[in-house]
C-alpha positions as CSV (number, residue, x, y, z in Angstrom):
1,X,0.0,0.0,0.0
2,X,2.5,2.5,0.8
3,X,4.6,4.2,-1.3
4,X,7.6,4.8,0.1
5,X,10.7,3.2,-1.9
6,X,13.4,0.7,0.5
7,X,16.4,2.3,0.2
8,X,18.2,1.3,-2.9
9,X,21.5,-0.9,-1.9
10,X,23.8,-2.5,-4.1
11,X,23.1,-6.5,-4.4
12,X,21.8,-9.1,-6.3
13,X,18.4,-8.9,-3.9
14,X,17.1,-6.0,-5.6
15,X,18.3,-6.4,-9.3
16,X,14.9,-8.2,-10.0
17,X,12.8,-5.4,-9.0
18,X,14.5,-2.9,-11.3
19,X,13.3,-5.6,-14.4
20,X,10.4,-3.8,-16.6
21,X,8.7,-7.6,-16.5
22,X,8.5,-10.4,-14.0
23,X,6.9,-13.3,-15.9
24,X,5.1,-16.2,-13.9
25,X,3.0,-19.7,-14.4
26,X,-0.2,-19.8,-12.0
27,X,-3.7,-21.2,-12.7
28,X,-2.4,-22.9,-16.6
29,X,-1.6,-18.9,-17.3
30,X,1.8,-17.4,-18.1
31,X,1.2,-14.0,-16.4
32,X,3.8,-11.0,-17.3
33,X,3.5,-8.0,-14.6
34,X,5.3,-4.8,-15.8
35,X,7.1,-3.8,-12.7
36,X,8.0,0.3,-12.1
37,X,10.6,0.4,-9.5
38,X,11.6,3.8,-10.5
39,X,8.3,5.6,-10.6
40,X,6.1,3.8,-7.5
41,X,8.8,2.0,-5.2
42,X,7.5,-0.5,-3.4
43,X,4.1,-0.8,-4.8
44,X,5.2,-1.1,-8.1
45,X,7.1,-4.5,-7.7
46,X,6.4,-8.3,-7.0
47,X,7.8,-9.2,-3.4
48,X,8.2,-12.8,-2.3
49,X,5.2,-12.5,-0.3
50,X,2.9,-12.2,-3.3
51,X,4.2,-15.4,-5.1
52,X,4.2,-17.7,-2.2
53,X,0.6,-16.3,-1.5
54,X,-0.5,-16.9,-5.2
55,X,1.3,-20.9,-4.7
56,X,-0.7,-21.6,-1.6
57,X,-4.1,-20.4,-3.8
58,X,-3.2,-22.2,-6.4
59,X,-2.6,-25.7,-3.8
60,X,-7.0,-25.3,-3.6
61,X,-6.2,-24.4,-0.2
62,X,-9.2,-22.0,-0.2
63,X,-12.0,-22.5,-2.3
64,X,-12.0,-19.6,-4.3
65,X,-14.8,-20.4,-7.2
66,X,-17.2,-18.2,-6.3
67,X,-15.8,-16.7,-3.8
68,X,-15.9,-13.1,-2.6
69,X,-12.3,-11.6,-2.3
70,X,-10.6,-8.1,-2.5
71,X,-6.5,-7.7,-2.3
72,X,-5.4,-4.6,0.1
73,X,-2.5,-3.1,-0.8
74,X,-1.9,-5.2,-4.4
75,X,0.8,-3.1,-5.7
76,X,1.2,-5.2,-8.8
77,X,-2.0,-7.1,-8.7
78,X,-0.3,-10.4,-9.1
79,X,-2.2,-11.9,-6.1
80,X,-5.6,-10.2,-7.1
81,X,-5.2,-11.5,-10.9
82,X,-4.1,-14.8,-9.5
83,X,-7.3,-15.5,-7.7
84,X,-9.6,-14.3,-10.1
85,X,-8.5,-16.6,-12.9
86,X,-9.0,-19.5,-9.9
87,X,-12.5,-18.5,-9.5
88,X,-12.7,-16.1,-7.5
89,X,-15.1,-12.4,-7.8
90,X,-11.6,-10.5,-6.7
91,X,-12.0,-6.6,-5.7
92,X,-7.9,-5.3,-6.1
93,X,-7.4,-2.4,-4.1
94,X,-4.7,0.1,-3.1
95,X,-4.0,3.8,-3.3
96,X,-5.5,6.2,-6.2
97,X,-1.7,6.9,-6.7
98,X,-0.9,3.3,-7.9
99,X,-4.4,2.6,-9.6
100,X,-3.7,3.3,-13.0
101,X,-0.7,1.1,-13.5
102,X,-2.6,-1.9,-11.5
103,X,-5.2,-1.4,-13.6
104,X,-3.1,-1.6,-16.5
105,X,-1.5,-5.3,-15.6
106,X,-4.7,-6.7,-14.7
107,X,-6.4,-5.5,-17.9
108,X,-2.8,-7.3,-19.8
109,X,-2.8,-10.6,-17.7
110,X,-6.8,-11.4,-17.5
111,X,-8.8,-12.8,-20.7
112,X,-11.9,-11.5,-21.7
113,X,-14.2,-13.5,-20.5
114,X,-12.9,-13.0,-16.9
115,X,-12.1,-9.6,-16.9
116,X,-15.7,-8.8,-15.7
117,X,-14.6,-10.6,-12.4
118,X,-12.4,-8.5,-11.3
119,X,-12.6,-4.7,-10.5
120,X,-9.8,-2.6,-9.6
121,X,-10.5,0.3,-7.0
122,X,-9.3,3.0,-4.6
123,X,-8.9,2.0,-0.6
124,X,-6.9,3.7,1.2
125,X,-6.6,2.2,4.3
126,X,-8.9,3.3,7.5
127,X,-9.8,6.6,5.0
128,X,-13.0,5.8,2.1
129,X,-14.1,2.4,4.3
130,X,-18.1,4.1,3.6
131,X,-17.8,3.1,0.1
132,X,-17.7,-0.5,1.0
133,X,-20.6,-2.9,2.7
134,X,-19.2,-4.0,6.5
135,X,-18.7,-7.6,5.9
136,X,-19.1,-7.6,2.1
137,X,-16.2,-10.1,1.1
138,X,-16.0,-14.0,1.5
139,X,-11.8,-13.6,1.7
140,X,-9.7,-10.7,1.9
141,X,-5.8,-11.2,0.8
142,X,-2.7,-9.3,1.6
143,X,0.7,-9.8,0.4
144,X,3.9,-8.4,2.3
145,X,1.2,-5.6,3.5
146,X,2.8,-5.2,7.2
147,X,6.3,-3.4,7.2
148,X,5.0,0.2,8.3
149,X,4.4,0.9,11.9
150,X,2.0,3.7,11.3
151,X,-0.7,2.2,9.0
152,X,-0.8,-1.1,11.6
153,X,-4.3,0.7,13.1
154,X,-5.9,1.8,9.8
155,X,-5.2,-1.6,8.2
156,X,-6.6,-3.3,11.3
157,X,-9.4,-0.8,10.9
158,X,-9.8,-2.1,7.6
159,X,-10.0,-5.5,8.1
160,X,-12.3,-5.4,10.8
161,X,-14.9,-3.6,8.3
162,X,-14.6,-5.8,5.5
163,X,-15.2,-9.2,7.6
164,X,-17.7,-11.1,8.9
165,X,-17.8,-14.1,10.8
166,X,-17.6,-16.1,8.2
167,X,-14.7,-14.1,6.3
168,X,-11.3,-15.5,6.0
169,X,-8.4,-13.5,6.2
170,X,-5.0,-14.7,4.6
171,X,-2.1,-12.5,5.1
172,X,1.0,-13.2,3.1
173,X,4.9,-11.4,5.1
174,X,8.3,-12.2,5.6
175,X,8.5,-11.1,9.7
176,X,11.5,-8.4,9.4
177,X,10.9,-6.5,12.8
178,X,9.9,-7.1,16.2
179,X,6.8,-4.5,14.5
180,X,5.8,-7.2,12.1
181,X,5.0,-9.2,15.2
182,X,3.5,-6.5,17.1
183,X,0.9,-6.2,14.5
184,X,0.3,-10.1,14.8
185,X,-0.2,-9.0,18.4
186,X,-3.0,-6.0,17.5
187,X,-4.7,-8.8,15.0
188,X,-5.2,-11.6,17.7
189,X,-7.0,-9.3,19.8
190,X,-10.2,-8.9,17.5
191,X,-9.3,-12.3,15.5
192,X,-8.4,-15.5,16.0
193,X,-4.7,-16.0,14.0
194,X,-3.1,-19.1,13.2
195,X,-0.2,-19.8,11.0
196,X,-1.2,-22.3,8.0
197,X,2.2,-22.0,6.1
198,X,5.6,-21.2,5.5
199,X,8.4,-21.2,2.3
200,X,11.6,-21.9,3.8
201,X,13.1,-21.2,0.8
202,X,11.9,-17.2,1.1
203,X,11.5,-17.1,4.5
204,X,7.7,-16.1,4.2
205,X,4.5,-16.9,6.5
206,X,1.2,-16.9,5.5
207,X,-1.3,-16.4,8.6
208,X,-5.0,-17.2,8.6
209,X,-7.0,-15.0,10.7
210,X,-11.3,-14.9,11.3
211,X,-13.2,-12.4,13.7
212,X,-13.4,-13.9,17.3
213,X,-16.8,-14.8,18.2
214,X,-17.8,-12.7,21.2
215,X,-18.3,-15.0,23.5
216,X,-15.1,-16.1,23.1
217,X,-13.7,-12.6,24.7
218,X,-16.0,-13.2,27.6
């Protein structure tokens, strides 16, 4: 979501951001995302996060056929374009900054006849939650979305507004900082979080988190 770039060090780690195109294979689909390091930062780029998210999708874990999901934060829209060519009704979000050139690699990566499942739109988080129902989505998705300290309460804000009961959260993130954990800590309190994977290989969890009952805080 936000778009403040990491600071640029020499090393191999970064050279694949800097690529105009990161091609991938997901759902029988080769999927090309044009990546803008230069222009967007952070947003503007795949992270590990995002690909080990889209592999544990694709494993069925979640059944997304039609399902109701929306991406927070998608940068690149990988995850969001991921999903909706699994099944899913997918609503990929971030900031009106970054919109355009989401918009432009979902339109590129989605054929026709799913196109209509997916709609890209504005959410900043804890800001424009009126324009969307309390509760409206089946699954909400986030990929490598906690690294900034200050947003922690507007995203927790968020995800309390766009889940019900029955929603599933499923939040992709490589924990960096004693922060990343802290925000585990905020989520437990108004969900119940449970860790359902991990990639070894790029050191990334994927949490599963649903509202707490009330009774259960009694």
């Amino acid at each position: 979501m936000a778009l403040v770039p990491y600071e640029e060090t020499a090393g191999v780690g970064l050279q694949k951001f800097h690529k105009p195109l990161a091609t991938f294979s997901f759902a029988n689909h080769t999927i090309q995302i044009r990546q803008d390091w230069r222009q967007l930062g952070v947003a503007a780029v795949v992270w590990d996060a995002a690909v080990v998210l889209c592999t544990y999708l694709e494993m069925g874990a979640v059944e997304l056929r039609g399902c109701s999901a929306v991406e927070l934060g998608a940068g690149t829209g990988l995850v969001g374009i991921v999903a909706a060519l699994l099944g899913a009704h997918v609503t990929i979000t971030d900031r009106k900054v970054a919109l355009e050139f989401l918009k432009s690699n979902v339109q590129a990566n989605l054929p026709p006849h799913i196109q209509p499942k997916a709609v890209v739109k504005e959410l900043t988080w804890g800001q424009n939650l009126g324009s969307y129902s309390p509760g409206e989505f089946d699954l909400i998705l986030g990929a490598d979305i906690i690294y900034l300290e200050e947003t922690f309460a507007d995203l927790l804000q968020t995800l309390e507004h766009l889940s019900s009961k029955r929603s599933v959260v499923l939040l992709a993130c490589r924990i960096r900082y004693e922060r990343d954990n802290n925000f585990l800590v905020m989520l437990e309190r108004q969900f119940t979080v449970s860790k359902v994977h991990y990639d070894p290989e790029k050191d990334v969890h994927i949490y599963k988190a649903q509202k707490r009952n009330q009774r259960e805080d009694l």
